[in-house]
C-alpha positions in Angstrom: 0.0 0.0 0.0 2.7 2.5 1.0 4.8 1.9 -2.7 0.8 3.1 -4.3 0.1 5.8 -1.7 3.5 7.2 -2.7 2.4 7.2 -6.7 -0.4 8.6 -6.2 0.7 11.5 -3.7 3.4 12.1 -6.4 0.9 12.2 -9.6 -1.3 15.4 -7.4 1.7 17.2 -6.8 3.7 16.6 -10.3 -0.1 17.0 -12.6 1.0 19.4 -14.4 5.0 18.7 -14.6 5.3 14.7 -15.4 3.6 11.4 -15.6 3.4 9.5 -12.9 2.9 5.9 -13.6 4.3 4.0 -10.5 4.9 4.2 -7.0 8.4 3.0 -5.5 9.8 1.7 -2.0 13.1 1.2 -1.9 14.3 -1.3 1.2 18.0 0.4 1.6 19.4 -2.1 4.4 20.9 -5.2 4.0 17.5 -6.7 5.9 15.7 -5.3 2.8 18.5 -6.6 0.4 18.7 -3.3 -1.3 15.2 -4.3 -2.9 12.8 -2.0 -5.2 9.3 -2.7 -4.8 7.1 -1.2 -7.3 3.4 -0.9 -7.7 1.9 0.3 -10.7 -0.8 3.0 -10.7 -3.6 0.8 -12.7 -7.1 0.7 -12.6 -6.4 -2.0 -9.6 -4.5 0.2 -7.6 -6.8 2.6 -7.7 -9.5 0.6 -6.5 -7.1 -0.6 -3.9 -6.8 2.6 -2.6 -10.5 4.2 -2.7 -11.2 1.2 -1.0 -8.9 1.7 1.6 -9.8 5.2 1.7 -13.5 4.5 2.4 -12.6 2.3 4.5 -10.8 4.3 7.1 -13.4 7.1 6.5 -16.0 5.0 7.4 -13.8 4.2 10.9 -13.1 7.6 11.4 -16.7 8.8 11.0 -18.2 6.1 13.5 -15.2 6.8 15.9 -14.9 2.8 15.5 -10.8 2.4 15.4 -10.4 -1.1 18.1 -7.6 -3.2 17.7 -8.5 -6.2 15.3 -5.8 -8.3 14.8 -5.7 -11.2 12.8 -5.3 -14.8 13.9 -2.0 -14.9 15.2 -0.4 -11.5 15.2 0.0 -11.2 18.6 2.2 -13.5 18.4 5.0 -10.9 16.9 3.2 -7.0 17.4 5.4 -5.0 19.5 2.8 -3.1 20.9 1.4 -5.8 23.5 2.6 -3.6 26.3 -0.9 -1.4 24.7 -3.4 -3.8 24.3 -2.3 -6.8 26.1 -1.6 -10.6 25.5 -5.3 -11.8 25.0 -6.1 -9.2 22.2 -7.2 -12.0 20.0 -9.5 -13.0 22.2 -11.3 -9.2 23.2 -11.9 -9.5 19.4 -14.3 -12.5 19.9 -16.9 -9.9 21.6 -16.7 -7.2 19.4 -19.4 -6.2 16.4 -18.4 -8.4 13.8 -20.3 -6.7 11.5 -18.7 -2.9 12.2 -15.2 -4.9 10.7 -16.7 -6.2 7.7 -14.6 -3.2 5.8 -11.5 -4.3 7.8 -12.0 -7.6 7.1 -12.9 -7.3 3.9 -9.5 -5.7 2.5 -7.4 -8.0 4.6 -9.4 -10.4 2.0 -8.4 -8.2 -0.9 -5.8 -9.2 -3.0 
């Protein structure tokens, strides 16, 4: 998401000056083996990113931002001195349906 957030920050600014046609994220460590990732700014992309758009609009509006990890990240967040060790299990008595955007781009390919 970041690489396409990237493009398309780049394509407002540069409208009038250049064609934007990707976004990049360069990993400059060794841990990132020097890597390029690049995301093209298709018509995919874009749906990718209204649809993350809506959906944290959607969050923000109903003041609905829980923790809502998925099955097994607990397991490696560094942020369990916040929420605790049993996060996973809060989730089980939370409105299932108020996720369904959440849950429904962690389905998104």
């Amino acid at each position: 998401m970041q690489p396409l957030l990237y493009g398309l920050a780049a394509e407002k600014l540069f409208a009038d000056e250049a064609q934007i046609s990707c976004g990049r994220l360069y990993f400059c460590t060794s841990r990132g083996a020097f890597t390029t990732v690049e995301v093209a700014l298709d018509d995919r992309a874009r749906a990718a990113a209204i649809q993350v758009a809506k959906a944290i609009g959607t969050a923000v509006h109903d003041a609905l931002l829980p923790a809502y990890p998925a099955e097994g990240e607990c397991a490696r967040c560094d942020y369990q001195v916040v929420c605790g060790p049993h996060e996973e299990r809060r989730i089980t008595r939370k409105p299932g349906g108020k996720m369904a955007p959440l849950i429904a781009l962690r389905g998104a390919p």
